[in-house]
C-alpha positions in Angstrom: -14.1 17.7 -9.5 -10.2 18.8 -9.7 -8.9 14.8 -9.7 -10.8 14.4 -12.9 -11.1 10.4 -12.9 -14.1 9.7 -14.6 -14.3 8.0 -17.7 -15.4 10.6 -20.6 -15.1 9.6 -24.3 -11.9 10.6 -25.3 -9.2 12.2 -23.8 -8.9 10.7 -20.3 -6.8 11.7 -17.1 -6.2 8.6 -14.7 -6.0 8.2 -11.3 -2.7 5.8 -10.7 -2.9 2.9 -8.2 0.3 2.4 -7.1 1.4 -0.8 -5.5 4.8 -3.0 -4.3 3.9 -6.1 -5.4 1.7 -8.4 -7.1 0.7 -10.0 -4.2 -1.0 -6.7 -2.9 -2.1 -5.7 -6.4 -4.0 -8.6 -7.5 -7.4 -8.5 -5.3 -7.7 -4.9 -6.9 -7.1 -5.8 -10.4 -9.7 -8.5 -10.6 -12.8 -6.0 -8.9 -12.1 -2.8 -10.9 -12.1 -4.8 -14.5 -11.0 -2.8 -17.2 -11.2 0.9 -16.5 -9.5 3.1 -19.0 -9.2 6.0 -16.5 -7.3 3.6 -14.3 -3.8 2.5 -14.0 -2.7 0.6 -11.9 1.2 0.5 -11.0 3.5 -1.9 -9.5 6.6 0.4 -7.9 8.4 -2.4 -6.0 9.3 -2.7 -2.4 10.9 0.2 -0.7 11.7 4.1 -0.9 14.5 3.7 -3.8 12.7 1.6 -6.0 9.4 3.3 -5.6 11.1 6.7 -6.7 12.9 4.8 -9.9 9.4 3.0 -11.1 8.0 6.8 -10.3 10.3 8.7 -12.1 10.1 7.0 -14.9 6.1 6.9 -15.3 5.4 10.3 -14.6 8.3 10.8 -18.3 6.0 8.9 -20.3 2.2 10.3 -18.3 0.9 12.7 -15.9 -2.1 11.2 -14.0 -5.1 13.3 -12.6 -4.2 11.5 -9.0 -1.8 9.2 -7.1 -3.0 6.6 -4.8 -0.2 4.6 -3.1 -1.6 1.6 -1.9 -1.0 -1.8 -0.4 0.0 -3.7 2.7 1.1 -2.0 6.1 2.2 -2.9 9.3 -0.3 -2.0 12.6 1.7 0.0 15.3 -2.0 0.8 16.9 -3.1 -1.9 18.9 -6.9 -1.2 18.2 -6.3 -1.7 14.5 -7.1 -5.2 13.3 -6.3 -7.0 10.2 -8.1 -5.7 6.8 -8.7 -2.2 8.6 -7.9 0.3 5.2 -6.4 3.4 6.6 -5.7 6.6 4.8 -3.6 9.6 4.8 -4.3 12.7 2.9 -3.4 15.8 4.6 -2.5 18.0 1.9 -5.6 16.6 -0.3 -8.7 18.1 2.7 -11.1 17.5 -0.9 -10.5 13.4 -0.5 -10.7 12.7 2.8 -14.4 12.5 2.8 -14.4 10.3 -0.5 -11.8 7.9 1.3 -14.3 8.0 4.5 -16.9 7.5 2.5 -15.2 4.4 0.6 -14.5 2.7 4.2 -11.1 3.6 5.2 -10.4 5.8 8.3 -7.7 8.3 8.8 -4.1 7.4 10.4 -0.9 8.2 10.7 1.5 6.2 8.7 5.5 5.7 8.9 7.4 4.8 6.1 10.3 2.3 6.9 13.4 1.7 5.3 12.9 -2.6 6.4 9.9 -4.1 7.5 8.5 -4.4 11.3 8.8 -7.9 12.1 7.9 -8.1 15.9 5.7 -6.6 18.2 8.6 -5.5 19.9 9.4 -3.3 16.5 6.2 -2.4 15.9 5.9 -1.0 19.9 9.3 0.8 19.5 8.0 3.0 16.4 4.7 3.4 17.7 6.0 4.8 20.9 8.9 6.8 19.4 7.1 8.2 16.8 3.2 7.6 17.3 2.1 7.0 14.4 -0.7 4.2 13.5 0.6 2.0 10.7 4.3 1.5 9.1 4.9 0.7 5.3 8.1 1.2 2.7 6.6 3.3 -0.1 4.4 6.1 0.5 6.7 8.9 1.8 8.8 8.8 -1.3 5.5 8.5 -4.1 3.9 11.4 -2.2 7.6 13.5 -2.2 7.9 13.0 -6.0 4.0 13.7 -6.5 4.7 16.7 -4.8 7.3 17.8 -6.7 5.3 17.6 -10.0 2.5 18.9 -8.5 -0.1 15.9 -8.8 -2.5 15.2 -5.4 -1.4 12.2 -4.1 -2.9 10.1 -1.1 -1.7 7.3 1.1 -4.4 4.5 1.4 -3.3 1.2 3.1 -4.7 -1.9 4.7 -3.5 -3.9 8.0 -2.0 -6.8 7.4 -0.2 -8.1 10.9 -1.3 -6.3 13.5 0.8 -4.7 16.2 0.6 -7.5 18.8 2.2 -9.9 15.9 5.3 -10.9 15.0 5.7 -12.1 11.4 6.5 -15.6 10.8 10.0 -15.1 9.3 12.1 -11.7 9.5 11.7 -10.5 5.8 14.1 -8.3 6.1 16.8 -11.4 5.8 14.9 -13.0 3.1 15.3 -9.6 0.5 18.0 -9.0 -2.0 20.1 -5.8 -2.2 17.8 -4.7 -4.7 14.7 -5.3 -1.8 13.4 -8.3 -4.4 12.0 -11.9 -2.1 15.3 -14.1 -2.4 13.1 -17.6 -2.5 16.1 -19.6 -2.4 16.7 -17.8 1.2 13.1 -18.6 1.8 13.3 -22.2 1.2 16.0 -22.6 3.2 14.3 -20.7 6.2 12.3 -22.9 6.6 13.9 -25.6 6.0 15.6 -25.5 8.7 12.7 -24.1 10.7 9.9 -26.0 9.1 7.4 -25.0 12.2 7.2 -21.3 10.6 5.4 -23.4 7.4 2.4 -22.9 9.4 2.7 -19.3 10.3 3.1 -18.6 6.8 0.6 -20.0 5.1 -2.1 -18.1 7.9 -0.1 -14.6 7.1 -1.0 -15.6 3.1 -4.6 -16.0 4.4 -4.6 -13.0 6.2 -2.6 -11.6 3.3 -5.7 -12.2 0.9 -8.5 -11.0 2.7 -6.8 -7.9 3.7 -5.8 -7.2 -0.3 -9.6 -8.1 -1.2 -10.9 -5.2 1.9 -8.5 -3.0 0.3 -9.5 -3.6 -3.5 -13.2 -2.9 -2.3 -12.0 0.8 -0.8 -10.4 1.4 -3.7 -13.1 0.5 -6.5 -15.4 2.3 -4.1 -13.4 5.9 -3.8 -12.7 5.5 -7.9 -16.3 5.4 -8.5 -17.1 7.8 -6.3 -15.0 10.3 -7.6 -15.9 9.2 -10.8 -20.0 9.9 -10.6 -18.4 13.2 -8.7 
């Protein structure tokens, strides 16, 4: 098996998970314990930082495989919450693996801010068709690419495209696409009714990271008994 992810005794190649934010990462963390052929990444939010944390990984490591991973936005209507959807169209050896693990192929669009309305979310879908929107993958898969390392784009609904977010996130981020809390606080102070809104998108936000921490433990060991 090319990706080489199983665990042998001594010199291992890892498969890297890569991931924004905590918040996405932590669901996976917990269910695939302590693997030694696993590493698991967190990039930050957005095309710049992603190529920074990136760059400067692959001058310490190369991995066997890439996996860039956590939340996206639906643009398909007939894609709920916690669906895990994948793109791998340059790596035709994984697709059945991922299929296998439970995701299903898409098309994904990688945004430079995030989709906060259904009105957004029915813009990109019809200008551009594709299934899902995120802030990461286009650049991870570029620079994997470049170095030559298979790389695949596995992702999980989190707002589906008939939702709009609670807040505009896109307002609440530094220049440095970092969650400015003192802006958050303040958002809702003054609109205190989108308390309520948040807290269910935090719900939705941890079931969907546990569906997409299953996936992932499940294509790992699959490709690891391989």
């Amino acid at each position: 098996m090319k990706y080489e992810v199983r665990s042998p005794k001594s010199d291992i190649r890892k498969v890297w998970v890569c991931f924004a934010v905590k918040e996405e990462a932590g669901a996976f963390l917990r269910l695939v314990g302590e693997r030694r052929e696993v590493a698991t990444l967190l990039v930050g939010v957005g095309k710049q930082n992603a190529e920074r944390a990136m760059r400067a990984a692959l001058a310490k490591e190369r991995p066997a495989l890439v996996l860039t991973c956590g939340f996206a936005g639906g643009l398909d209507p007939q894609l709920p919450t916690g669906t895990v959807v994948f793109a791998a169209d340059r790596e035709p050896d994984l697709e059945p693996e991922l299929r296998a693990a439970g995701a299903k192929p898409g098309r994904l669009h990688c945004a430079d801010r995030v989709a906060a309305t259904a009105a957004e979310k029915r813009t990109l879908r019809d200008a551009i068709g594709a299934d899902a929107v995120e802030m990461e993958s286009q650049v991870i898969c570029a620079v994997c690419r470049e170095h030559k390392i298979p790389c695949a784009t596995v992702r999980v609904i989190l707002d589906e495209a008939q939702e709009d977010l609670p807040l505009d996130f896109n307002r609440l981020l530094t220049a440095e696409q970092e969650m400015n809390y003192a802006k958050l606080a303040l958002a809702l102070m003054r609109s205190p009714g989108k308390v309520g809104g948040l807290l269910r998108l935090q719900q939705q936000a941890r079931m969907a990271a546990a569906r997409l921490a299953e996936v992932l433990v499940r294509l790992i060991t699959g490709l690891g008994n391989e």
